[in-house]
N, C-alpha and C positions, 0 to 999 in steps of 0.2 A: 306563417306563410309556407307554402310547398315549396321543397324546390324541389328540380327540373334536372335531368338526366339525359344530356345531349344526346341525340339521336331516339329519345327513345317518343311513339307515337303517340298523340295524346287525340280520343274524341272531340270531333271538330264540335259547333253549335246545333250543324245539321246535323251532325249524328247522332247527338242527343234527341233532338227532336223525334227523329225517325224512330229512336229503339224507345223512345216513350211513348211514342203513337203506337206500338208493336207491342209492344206491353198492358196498354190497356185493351189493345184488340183480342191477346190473349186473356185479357180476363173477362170478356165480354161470353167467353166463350169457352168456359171449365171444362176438363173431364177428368173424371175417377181414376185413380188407381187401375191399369190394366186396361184401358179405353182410351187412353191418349195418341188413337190415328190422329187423329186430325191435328193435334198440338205437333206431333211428331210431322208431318207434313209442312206445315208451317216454319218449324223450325229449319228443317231442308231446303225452303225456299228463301228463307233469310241469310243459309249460310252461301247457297250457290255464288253469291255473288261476291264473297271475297276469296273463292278460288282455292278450297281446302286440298291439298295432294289426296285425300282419299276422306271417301264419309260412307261409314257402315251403317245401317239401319237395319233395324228390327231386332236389337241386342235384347236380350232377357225380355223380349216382347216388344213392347214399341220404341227400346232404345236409339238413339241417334248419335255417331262419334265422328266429330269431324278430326283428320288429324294435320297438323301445320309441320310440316318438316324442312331443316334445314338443311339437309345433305348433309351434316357433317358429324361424325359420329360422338355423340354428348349422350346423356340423361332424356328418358323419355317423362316426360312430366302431365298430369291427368288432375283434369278438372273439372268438375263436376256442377253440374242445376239438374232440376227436378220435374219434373213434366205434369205432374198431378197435381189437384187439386181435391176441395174436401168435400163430402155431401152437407152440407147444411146451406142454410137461405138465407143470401146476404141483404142483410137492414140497414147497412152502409147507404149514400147517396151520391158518390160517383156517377160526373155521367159517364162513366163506361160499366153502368151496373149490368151484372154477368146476367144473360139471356137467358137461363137453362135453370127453371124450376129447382130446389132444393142444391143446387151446385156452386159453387165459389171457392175463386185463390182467395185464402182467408189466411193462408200460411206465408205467403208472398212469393210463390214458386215463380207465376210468373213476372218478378220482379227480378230472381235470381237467375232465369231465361234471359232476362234479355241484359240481365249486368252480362253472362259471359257471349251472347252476341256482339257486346261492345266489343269483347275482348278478338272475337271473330272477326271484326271489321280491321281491329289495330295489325292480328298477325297475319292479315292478307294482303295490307303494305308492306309490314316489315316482318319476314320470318325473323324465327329466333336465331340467335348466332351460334349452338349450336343443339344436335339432339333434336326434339321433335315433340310436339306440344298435343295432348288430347283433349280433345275439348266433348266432354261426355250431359249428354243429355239423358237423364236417367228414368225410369219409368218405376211408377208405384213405390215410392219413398212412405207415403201417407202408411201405407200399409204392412211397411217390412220387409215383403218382398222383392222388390226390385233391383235393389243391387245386388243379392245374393243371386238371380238369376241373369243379369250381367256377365256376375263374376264365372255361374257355369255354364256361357254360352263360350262355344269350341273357338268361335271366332275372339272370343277376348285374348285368348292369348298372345294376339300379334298385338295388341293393344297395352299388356299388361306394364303398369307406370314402374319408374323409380322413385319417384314422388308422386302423390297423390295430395289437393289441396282441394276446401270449400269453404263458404259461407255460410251462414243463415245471417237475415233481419235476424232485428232482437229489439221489438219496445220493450221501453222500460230503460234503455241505454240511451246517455244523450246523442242525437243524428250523429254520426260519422264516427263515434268514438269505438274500438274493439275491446272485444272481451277475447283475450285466447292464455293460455294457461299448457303445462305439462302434464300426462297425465289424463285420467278417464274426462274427459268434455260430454260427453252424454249417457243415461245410464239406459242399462240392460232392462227387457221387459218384454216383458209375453200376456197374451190372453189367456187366460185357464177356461174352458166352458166345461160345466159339469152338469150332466142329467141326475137324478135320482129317480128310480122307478117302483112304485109297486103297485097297486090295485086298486082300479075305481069300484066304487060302490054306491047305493043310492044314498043322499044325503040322509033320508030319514035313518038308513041303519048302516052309518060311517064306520062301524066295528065289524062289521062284515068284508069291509076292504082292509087296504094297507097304504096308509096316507105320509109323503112325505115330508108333509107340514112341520113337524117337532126336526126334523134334519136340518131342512132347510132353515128353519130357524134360529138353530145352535151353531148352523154352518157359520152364518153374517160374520157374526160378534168373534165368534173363532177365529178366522182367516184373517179379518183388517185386524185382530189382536199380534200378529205378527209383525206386526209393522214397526220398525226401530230403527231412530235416529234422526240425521240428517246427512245429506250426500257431501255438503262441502266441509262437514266436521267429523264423518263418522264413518270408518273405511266399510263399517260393517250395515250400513244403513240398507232398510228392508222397508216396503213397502206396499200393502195389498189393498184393493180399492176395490168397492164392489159398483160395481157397472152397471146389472140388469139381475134382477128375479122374477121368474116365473111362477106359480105354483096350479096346476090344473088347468081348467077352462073356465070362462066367463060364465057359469050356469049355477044357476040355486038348486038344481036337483041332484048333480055328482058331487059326491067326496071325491077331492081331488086322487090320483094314482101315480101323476109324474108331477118336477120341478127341475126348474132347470136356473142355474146362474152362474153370471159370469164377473170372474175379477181380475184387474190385471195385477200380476205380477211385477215389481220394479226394484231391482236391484243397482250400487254402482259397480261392481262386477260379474266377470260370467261366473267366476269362482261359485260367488253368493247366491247369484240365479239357481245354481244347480241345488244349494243347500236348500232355500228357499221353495223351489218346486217340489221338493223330498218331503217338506215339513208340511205341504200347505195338501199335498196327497195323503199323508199319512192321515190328517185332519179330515178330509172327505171319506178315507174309507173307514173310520172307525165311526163317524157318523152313520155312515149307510150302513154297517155291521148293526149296530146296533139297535134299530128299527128292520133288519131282516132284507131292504131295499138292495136292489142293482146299483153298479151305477156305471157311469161312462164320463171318462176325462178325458178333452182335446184341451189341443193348444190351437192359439193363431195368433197374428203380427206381434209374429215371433221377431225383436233386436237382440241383437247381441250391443256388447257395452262398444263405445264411440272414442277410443284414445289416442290421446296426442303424445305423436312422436318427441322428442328433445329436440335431433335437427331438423326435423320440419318448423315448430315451431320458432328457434332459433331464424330459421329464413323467413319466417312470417316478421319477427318482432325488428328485424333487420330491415326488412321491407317500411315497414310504418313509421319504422326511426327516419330513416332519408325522407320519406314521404310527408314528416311532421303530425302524422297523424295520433293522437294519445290512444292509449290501450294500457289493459291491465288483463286481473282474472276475471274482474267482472263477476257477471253472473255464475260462473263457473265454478262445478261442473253442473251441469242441468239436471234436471228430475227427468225430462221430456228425453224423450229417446230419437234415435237419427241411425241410418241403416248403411250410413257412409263409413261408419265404421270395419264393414266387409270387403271394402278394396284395400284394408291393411295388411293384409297376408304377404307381406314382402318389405313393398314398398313404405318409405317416409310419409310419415299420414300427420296432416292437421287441418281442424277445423277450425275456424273461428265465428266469433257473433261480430253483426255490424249493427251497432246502434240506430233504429231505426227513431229513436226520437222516446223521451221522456212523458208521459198522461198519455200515450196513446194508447186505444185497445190493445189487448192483447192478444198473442196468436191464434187462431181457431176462435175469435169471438167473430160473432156474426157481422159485425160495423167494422171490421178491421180491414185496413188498404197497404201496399208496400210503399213508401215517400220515393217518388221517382228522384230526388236528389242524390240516390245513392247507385242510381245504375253506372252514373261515370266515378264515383268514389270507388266503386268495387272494383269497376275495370280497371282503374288504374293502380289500384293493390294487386291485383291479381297479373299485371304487367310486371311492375316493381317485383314480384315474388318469383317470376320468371328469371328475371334477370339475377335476382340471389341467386337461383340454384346451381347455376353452373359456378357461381362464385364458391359456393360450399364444397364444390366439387371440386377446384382448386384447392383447396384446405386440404379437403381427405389424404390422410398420409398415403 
């Protein structure tokens, strides 16, 4: 059984109602990474009405940060949901199945939306007692980019947390149970795209060109060869995954001239990222040397690695203990990467997983839903973990 923390606010029946009718409305209704006006809008109109002392818009693009201050000078503390959504076509059968062609919260973003709108409604009754609460709606998580562009938009700095705390669902964990742990919670990863270029030719006299076929071919096996370990046993785990090849054009009459493929890089630190991206380029250019070829490497949804504080966590598992809630390490640390890791430059940072339920799909599968059961279980961790903070802050010598 939970118990209860005199004075502290708890989501009435109607408020649940409300932020689960709000929740499916935003899932009715996805946008991409870097497209989210309209989410962003929405979430403005939800926060108006519990009367935030200030809300920025347009952080790192369509960010939103509502701030709750207490007047009295404490710890500023920053909380974070996700504004995006993913391209793929959800086979789910919800009625609130998303309206928008190839589009779907498949990751349960907006599920984490409207947990910290709960949290909007509690601190618009009761500010915090003391310091000053953000409540950060973040844009293009899906992709990488997002919070690093947050981070260097000029207006964060009057934003910038002393704690900084978030969520994810997590099927595969029983409902309500967490996973948080000390330590890397999600690992490091980038996209590598690589061209190879040299010369089409007509298929009948393919030695007349310069084909990047034997490259490309040597590249695959090469690259995912690098791969070693595992993340929760293996400090040094490496991971390369090939995502998409190219080779030429659709046509029976050119020998192909270019190729192009992409793999992602995934480390569980940024240490091993850098070693990793060294070994997997020296790999592409003695391919292309060798065949005589060009060639051209980008990077994109670029993460950096996602680690948990000591005393963050500490206030998390402090939280769940009063709360009654179980937790452990769980799943931890992830394979999957998380971009919440870039409001750690200072501040106390941790993330946790909330069990979103045991046989359910799993993140990014096309059938997957967020269990509305957990918008008031998160709010009210995420209340509870408020009220740690200043307790910790007490402690501090």
């Amino acid at each position: 059984m939970t118990r209860s923390t005199p004075g502290r606010p708890r989501l009435s029946n109607a408020d649940i109602v409300d932020l689960t009718s709000w929740r499916h409305e935003l899932h009715r209704h996805p946008e991409l990474s870097g497209e989210e006006h309209v989410t962003a809008e929405r979430v403005q109109e939800m926060l108006r009405p519990t009367y935030p002392d200030r809300i920025v818009t347009g952080l790192g693009g369509h960010g939103v940060a509502a701030v709750y201050d207490s007047g009295v000078p404490g710890p500023r503390v920053l909380l974070r949901a996700e504004l995006d959504a993913l391209p793929i076509e959800e086979t789910g059968t919800p009625p609130y199945l998303s309206l928008v062609p190839g589009k779907a919260h498949l990751c349960g973003h907006d599920g984490h939306m409207a947990t910290l709108a709960g949290v909007a409604r509690l601190l618009g009754r009761k500010r915090p007692e003391r310091g000053s609460v953000v409540l950060m709606f973040q844009p293009a998580e899906e992709d990488g980019s997002g919070a690093a562009r947050v981070v260097a938009d000029p207006r964060f700095g009057e934003l910038k947390p002393d704690y900084a705390f978030a969520l994810h669902n997590a099927p595969g964990l029983p409902l309500g149970h967490v996973a948080i742990a000390e330590g890397a919670a999600c690992c490091a990863s980038r996209g590598m795209r690589v061209v190879l270029s040299g010369r089409t030719a007509h298929a009948s006299q393919p030695e007349t060109g310069l084909s990047p076929m034997r490259a490309l071919g040597r590249l695959m096996p090469e690259l995912t060869g690098l791969s070693h370990g595992a993340p929760g046993t293996d400090p040094d785990f490496t991971l390369a995954t090939v995502c998409h090849a190219r080779l030429g054009e659709p046509a029976f009459g050119v020998a192909p001239g270019r190729a192009e493929l992409f793999v992602t890089l995934r480390t569980l630190t940024d240490a091993r990222m850098s070693d990793l991206v060294d070994r997997a380029e020296a790999a592409v250019q003695r391919a292309a040397a060798s065949d005589g070829l060009t060639v051209e490497i980008g990077y994109h949804d670029v993460f950096a690695t996602t680690a948990n504080d000591a005393k963050a966590v500490r206030i998390v598992t402090d939280a769940l203990d009063e709360l009654d809630l179980g937790h452990d390490a769980g799943l931890l640390p992830l394979r999957a990467s998380e971009d919440f890791g870039r409001f750690g430059d200072g501040p106390h940072l941790a993330i946790f997983l909330l069990g979103a339920g045991e046989g359910r799909p799993a993140l990014h599968n096309p059938d997957y839903d967020f269990p509305d059961e957990l918008i008031e279980v998160g709010s009210r961790i995420f209340m509870a973990v408020l009220e740690r903070v200043n307790e910790a802050e007490d402690r501090a010598p």
